[in-house]
N, C-alpha and C positions, 0 to 999 in steps of 0.2 A: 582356402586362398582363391581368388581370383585368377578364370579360365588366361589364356595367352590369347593374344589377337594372332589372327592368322595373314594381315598385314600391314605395313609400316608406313613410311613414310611416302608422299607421291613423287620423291629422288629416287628411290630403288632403280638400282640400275647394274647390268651386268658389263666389266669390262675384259677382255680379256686382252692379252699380249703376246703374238703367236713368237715362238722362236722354232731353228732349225733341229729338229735332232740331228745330233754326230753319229750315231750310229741307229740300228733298229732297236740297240740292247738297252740304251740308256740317252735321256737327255740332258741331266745334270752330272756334271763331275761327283758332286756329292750336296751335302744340305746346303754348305756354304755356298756355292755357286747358287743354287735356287735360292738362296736370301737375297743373293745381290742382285739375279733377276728380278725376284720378287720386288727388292726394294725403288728400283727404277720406276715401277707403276707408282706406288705411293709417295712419288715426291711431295704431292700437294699438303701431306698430313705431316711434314717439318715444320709447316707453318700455325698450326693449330696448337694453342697451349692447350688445348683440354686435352690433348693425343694422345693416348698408352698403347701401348704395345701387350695383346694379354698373348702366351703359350700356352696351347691346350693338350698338350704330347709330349713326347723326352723329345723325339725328332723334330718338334714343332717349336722346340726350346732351343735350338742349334736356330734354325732361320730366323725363330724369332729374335735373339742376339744381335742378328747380322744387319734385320730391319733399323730394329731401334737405335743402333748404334749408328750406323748411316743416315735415320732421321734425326738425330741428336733428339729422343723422347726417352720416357722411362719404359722399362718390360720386368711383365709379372711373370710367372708361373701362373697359370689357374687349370687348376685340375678341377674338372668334375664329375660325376660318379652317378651315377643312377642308382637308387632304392629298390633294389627287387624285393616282390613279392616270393617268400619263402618258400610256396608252395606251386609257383611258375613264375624261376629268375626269369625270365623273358621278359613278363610284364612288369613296367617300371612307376613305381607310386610316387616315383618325382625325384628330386638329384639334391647331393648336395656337393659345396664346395671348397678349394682349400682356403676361404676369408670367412669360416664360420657360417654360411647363407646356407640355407635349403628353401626348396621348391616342393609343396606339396600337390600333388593332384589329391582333395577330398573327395571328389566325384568316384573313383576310382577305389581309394580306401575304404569307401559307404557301400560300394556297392558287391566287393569281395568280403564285408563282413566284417572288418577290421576295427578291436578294440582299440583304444586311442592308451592305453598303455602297452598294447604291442607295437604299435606306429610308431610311437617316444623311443622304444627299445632297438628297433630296426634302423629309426634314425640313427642312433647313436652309434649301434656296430657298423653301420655304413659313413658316419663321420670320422669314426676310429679310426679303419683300416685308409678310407683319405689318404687323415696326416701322416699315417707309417709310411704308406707307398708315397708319400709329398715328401718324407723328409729324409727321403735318399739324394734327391737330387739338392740339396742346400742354395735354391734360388730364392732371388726376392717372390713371397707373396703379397697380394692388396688386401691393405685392412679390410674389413667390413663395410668402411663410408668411403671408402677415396673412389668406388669406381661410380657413382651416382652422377649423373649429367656430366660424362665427359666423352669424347670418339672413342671407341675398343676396336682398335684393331686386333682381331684374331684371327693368327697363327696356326698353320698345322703344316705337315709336312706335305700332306694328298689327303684328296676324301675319297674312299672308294665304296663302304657303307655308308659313310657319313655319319654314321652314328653318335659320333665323338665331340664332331664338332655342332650337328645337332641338338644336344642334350647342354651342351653349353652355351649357345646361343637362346635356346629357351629359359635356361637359366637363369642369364644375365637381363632380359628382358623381363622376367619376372621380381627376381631380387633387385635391381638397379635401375632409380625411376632416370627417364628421360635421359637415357645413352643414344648414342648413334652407335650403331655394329655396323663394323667394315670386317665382311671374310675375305683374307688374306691367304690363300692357295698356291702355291706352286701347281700345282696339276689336280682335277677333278673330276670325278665321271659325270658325262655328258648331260645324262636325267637330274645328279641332284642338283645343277646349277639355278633352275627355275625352282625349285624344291627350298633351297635356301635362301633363294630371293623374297618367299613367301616373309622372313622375320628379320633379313636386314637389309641395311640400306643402300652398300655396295659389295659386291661380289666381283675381287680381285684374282684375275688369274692368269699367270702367264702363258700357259698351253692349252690353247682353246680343246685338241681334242684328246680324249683319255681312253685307251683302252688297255685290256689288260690291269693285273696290281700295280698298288704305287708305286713297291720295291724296283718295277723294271725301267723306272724312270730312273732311278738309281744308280751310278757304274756301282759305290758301294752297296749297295743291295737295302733290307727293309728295315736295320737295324740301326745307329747313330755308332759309330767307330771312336775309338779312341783317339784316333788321331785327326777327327773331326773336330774335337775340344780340344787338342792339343792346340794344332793349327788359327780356331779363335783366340786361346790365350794370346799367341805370339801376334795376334793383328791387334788385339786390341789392349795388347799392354799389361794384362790382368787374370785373374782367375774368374771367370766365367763360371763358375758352378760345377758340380759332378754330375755323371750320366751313369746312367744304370744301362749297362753296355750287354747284361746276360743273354 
């Protein structure tokens, strides 16, 4: 398959939206308050019919909720999963995700030696275990074709690796011709912000500076609460999906 460009459009642009911390310990009450921050940045994408809303996290799927439903757009679920190599998970042969797509690096398969009936093989237990881990949560996923030329705004709760939302970002850029990628951040560590500018086109975030994990952004801490989803049923009228709270 075809390497990734390593830059996008001449729009790439970072914006951030500094707010006060209330304490030293936390800046958000919980997801939902960082969604409705978060969603004041992207008023502009109400206006866009091509506009979704992708979730790349259980945590990411709480603000993402909050976004879409305040832009009046649709929101996906999109998990994506990195391919490790069996014999060093670290190294990743390419991702695949919950709408059927995989991303191969061949470069990298060729050059650890890899049969193309063990690659087939490896895909498949890494698509497997996906959907098991996708279909705890019972949200909408994007078929196959609906996410092609349209804005992706993607979701997450913090980048602090970044890895997550990395790997998805390469993805969609790979598997989905002529998107626009807007990352959507509540809080980011400082280095990846240029880092991620490299593959999209705008990089949202309300708190310009990050240190420390995402959790202390948190008064609820690193995990999505129960009564995180509670709380959105009763805003928005509905059943919002399960979360895998372990």
């Amino acid at each position: 398959m075809a390497g990734l460009s390593s830059t996008v459009e001449p729009e790439s642009r970072i914006r951030s939206e500094p707010i006060a911390p209330r304490s030293r310990r936390a800046v958000f009450a919980d997801r939902i308050h960082a969604g409705e921050q978060l969603a004041n940045n992207l008023g502009e994408y109400s206006r866009d019919r091509t506009a979704v809303v992708l979730s790349v996290s259980r945590g990411g799927a709480i603000i993402g909720s909050v976004v879409a439903e305040t832009l009046g757009i649709p929101h996906y679920y999109y998990m994506v999963k990195a391919i490790p190599w069996p014999q060093m998970p670290r190294l990743s042969l390419g991702s695949v995700a919950g709408d059927g797509s995989a991303r191969i690096d061949n470069a990298i398969a060729q050059s650890v030696g890899m049969a193309q009936e063990e690659l087939l093989r490896i895909v498949k237990e890494a698509d497997q275990g996906l959907l098991r881990e996708q279909a705890a949560f019972h949200l909408d996923v994007p078929g196959r074709d609906e996410l092609d030329g349209r804005t992706l705004v993607v979701v997450d709760d913090g980048c602090e690796a970044g890895d997550t939302m990395r790997e998805a970002i390469m993805h969609l850029r790979h598997c989905h011709s002529e998107c626009r990628i807007v990352v959507a951040v509540p809080v980011c560590l400082a280095d990846l912000k240029r880092q991620l500018q490299r593959h999209a086109s705008v990089i949202d975030i309300v708190s310009p500076v990050f240190t420390g994990s995402v959790a202390r952004w948190y008064a609820g801490g690193a995990t999505p609460v129960e009564r995180e989803r509670r709380k959105l049923e009763q805003m928005f009228e509905g059943d919002i999906g399960q979360f895998d709270i372990d």
